[in-house]
Backbone as CSV, one residue per row, in Angstrom:
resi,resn,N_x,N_y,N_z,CA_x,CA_y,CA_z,C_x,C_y,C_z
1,UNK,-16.256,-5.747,-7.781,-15.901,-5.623,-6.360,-16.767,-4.553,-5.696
2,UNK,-16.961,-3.239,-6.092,-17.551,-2.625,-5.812,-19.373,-2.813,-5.718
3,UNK,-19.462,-3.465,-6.840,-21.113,-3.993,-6.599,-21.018,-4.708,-5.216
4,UNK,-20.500,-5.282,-4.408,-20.496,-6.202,-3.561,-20.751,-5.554,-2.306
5,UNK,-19.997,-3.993,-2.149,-20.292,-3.603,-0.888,-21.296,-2.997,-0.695
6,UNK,-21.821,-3.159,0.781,-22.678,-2.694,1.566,-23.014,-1.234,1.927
7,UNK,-23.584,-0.619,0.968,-24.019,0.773,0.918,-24.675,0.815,2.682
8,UNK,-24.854,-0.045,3.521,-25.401,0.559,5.085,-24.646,1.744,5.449
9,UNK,-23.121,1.079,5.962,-22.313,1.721,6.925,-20.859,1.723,5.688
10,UNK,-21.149,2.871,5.300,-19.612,4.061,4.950,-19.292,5.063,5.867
11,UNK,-18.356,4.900,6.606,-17.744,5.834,7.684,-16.974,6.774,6.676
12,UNK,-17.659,8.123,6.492,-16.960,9.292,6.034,-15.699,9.655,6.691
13,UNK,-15.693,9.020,7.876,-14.571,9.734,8.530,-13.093,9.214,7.907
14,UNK,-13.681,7.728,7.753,-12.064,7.318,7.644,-12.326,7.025,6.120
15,UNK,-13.451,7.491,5.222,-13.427,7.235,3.677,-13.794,5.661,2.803
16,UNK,-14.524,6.402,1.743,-14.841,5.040,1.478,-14.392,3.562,0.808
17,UNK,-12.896,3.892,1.077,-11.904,2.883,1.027,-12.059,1.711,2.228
18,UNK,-12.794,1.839,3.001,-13.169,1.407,4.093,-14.349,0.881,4.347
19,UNK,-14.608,-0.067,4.448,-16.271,-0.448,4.277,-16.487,-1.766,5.052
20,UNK,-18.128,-2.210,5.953,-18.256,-3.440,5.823,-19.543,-3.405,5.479
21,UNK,-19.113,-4.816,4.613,-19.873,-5.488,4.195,-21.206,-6.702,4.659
22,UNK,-22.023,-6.852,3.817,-22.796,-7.702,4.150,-21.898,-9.076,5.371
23,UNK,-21.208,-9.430,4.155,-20.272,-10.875,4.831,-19.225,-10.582,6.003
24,UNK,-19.186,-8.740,6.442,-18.393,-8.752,7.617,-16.653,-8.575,7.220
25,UNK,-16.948,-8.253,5.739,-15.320,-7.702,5.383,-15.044,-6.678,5.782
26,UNK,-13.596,-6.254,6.868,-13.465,-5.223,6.803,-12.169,-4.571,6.598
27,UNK,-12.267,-3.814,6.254,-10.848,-3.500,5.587,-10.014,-4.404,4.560
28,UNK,-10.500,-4.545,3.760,-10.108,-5.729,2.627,-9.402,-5.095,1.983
29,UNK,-9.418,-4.117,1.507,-8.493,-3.578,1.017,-6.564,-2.938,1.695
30,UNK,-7.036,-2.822,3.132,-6.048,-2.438,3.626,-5.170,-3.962,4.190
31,UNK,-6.030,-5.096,3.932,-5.299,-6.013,4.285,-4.522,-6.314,3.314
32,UNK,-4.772,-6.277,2.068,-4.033,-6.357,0.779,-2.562,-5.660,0.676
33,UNK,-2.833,-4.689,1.117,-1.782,-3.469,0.660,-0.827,-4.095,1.954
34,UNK,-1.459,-4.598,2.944,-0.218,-4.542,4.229,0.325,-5.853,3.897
35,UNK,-0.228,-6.843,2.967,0.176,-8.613,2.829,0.757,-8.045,1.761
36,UNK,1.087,-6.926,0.850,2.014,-6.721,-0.746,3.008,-5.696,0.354
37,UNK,3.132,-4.832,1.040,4.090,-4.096,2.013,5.186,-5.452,2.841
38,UNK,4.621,-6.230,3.451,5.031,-7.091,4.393,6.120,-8.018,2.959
39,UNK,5.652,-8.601,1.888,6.520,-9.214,0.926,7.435,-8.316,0.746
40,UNK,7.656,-7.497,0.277,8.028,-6.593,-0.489,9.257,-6.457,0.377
41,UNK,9.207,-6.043,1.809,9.832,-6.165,3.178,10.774,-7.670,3.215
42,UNK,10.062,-8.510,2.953,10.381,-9.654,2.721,11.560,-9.889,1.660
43,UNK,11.457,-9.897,0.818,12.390,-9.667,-0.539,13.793,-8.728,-0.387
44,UNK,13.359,-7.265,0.266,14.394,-6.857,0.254,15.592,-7.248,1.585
45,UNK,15.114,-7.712,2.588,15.722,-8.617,3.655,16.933,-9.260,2.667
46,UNK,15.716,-10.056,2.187,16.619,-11.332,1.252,17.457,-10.878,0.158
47,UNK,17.366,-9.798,-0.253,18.384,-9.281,-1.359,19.716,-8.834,-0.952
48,UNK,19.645,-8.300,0.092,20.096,-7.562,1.277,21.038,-8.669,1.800
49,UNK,20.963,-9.835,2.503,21.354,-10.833,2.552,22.092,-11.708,1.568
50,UNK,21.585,-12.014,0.370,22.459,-12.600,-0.820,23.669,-11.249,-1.111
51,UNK,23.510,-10.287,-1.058,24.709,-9.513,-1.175,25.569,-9.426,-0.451
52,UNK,25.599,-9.872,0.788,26.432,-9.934,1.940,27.153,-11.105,1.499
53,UNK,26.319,-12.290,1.296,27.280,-13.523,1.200,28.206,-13.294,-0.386
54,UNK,27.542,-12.928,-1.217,28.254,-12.746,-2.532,29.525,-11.974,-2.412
55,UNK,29.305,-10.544,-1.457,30.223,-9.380,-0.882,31.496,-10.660,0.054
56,UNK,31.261,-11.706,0.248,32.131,-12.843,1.138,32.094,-11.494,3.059
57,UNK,31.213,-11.315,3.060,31.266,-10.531,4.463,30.922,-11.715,5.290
């Protein structure tokens, strides 16, 4: 993964977790973490919910 990015443009500011690439990726990594945050969100809704009906509320 790392062979892949584009040594041009690393913005020190915001770190090099952050990068684009040749192909115009950006933030690939932070899209990851917010699509595993957003499930995760997801799940506990739903857990949250089956306990209510089990609770007969």
């Amino acid at each position: 993964m790392k062979k892949m990015i584009s040594s041009n443009y690393i913005c020190p500011a915001v770190g090099s977790r952050y990068y684009r690439s040749a192909d115009g990726l950006v933030f690939m990594e932070s899209a990851v973490e917010l699509a595993m945050e957003t499930s995760r969100v997801i799940s506990v809704v739903r857990n949250q919910a089956e306990a209510k009906k089990s609770a007969g509320a």
